[in-house]
N, C-alpha and C positions, 0 to 999 in steps of 0.2 A: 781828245775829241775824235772822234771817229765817224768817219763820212758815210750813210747807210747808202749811197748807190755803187761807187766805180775806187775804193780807194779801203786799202788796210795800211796802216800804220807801220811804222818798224816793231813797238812794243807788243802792237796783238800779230804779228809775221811770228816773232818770237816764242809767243804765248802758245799759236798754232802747232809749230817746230816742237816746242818741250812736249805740247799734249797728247803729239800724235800718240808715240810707245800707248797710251792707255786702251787704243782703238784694237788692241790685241791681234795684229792684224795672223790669218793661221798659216798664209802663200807665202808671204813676204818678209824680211828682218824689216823692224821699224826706222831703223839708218836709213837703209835703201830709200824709202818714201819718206821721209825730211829729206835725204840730198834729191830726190825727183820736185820736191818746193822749191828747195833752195838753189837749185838752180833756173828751173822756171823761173822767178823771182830775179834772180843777180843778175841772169843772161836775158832778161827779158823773152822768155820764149813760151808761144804758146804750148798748152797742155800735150795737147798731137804731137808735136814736136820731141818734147822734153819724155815722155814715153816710147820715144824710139832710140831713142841716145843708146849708145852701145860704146862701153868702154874705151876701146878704140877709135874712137868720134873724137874723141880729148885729147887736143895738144895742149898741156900747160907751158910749154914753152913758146909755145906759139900764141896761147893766150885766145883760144879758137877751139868751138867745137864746131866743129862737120855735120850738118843736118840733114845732108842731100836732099832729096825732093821735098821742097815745103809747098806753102800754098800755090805762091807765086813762082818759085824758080829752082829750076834743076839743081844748082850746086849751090846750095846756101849756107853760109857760115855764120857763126854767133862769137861775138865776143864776150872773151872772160875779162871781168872788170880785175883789178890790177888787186883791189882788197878783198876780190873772195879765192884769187888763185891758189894762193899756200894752201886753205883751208882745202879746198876743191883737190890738190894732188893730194892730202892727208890722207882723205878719203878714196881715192881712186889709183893711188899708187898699191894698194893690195889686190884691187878688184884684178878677177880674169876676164881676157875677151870675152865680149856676147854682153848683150841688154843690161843695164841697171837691174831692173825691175821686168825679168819676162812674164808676160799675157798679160800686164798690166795695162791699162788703155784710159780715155778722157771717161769714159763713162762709170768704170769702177771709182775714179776719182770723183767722180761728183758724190757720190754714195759717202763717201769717204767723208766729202766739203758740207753735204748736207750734216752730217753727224754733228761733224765740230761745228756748222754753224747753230745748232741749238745748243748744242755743249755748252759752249764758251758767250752764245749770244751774240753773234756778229751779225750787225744789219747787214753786211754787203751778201752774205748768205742765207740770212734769212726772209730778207724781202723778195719777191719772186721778181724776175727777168720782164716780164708783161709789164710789171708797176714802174719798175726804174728804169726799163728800155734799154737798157746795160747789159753786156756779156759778164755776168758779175759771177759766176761760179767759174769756171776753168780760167776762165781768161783774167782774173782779178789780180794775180800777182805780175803778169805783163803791165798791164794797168798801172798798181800800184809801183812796179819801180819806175815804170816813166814817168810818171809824179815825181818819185822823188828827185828825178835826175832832174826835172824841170825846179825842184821848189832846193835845191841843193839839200839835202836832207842828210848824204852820206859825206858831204863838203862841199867843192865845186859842183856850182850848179851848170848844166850841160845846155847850152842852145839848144833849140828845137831842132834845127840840121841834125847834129850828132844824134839827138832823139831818136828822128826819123832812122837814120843807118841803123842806129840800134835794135829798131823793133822792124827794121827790113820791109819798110814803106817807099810804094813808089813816090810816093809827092808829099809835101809839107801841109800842103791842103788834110790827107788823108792822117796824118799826127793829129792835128790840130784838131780835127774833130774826136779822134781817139781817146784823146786826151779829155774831152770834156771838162773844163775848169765850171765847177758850179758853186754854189753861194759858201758851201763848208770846206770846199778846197782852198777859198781865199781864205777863211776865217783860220784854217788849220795852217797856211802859208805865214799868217801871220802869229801865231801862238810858235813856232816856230823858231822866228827871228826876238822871243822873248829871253 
């Protein structure tokens, strides 16, 4: 089941990941833009964000990327969740310094997220932003992994506290609404624990 405002699943995260290589991209290798999802996604970080990353931002041992200036704060860090780190150095132990993905930006990405959402059929991108009142194209996979963190999905389920640090919220208040739990996020909470 798949929630059409604020939530992608692990299987269509997946679905996304494999399909992208078809989007032929002519700038970019299609690695490069699956790991700019997949880490959006694992690290919870918005699209702005996850577009400036530069090689060198990545400690795997530290389990930390370096984002410096984000919305809210000068020096801000992200953590690497413990099951995407091996994959995450796989990938970034060959990279040289300088950008993942240079001149890539949130706007070429939406171009990108509109394609695959009629591709593949995803409500979260095919319903417009106006109807669902949702940041449902860039911001979706922020979203969706604090879902999951909340609905345990990848195992322990995370309290909202650690939510909050993770997606770099001043207040719990401001999770809380982030998160918007609506009628198919219980139903998907509960198809779940089946």
């Amino acid at each position: 089941m798949e929630s059409k405002n604020n939530y992608i699943n692990p299987e269509t995260f997946e679905k996304i990941i494999e399909y992208l290589p078809s989007l032929e991209f002519r700038k970019w290798d299609a690695k490069d833009v699956q790991y700019l999802f997949k880490i959006s996604y694992w690290c919870g970080l918005r699209m702005s964000e996850s577009c400036k990353i530069k090689a060198e931002d990545i400690d795997i041992e530290a389990g930390e990327i370096y984002l410096g200036l984000t919305k809210k704060k000068k020096n801000s860090i992200a953590i690497i969740p413990p099951n995407f780190k091996e994959e995450l150095w796989d990938y970034i132990k060959e990279k040289p310094d300088g950008f993942l993905l240079p001149d890539v930006n949130p706007q070429i990405v939406r171009v990108w997220i509109r394609k695959i959402g009629k591709d593949l059929n995803i409500k979260a991108w095919t319903t417009s932003q106006e109807e669902t009142g949702e940041k449902t194209q860039t911001h979706i996979f922020r979203k969706s992994s604090a879902k999951d963190l909340l609905m345990g999905t990848h195992g322990k389920k995370a309290p909202l506290n650690i939510i909050q640090k993770i997606l770099r919220h001043d207040s719990l208040d401001t999770t809380s609404k982030y998160l918007k739990v609506d009628t198919d996020a219980v139903k998907e909470f509960y198809l779940l624990k089946e």
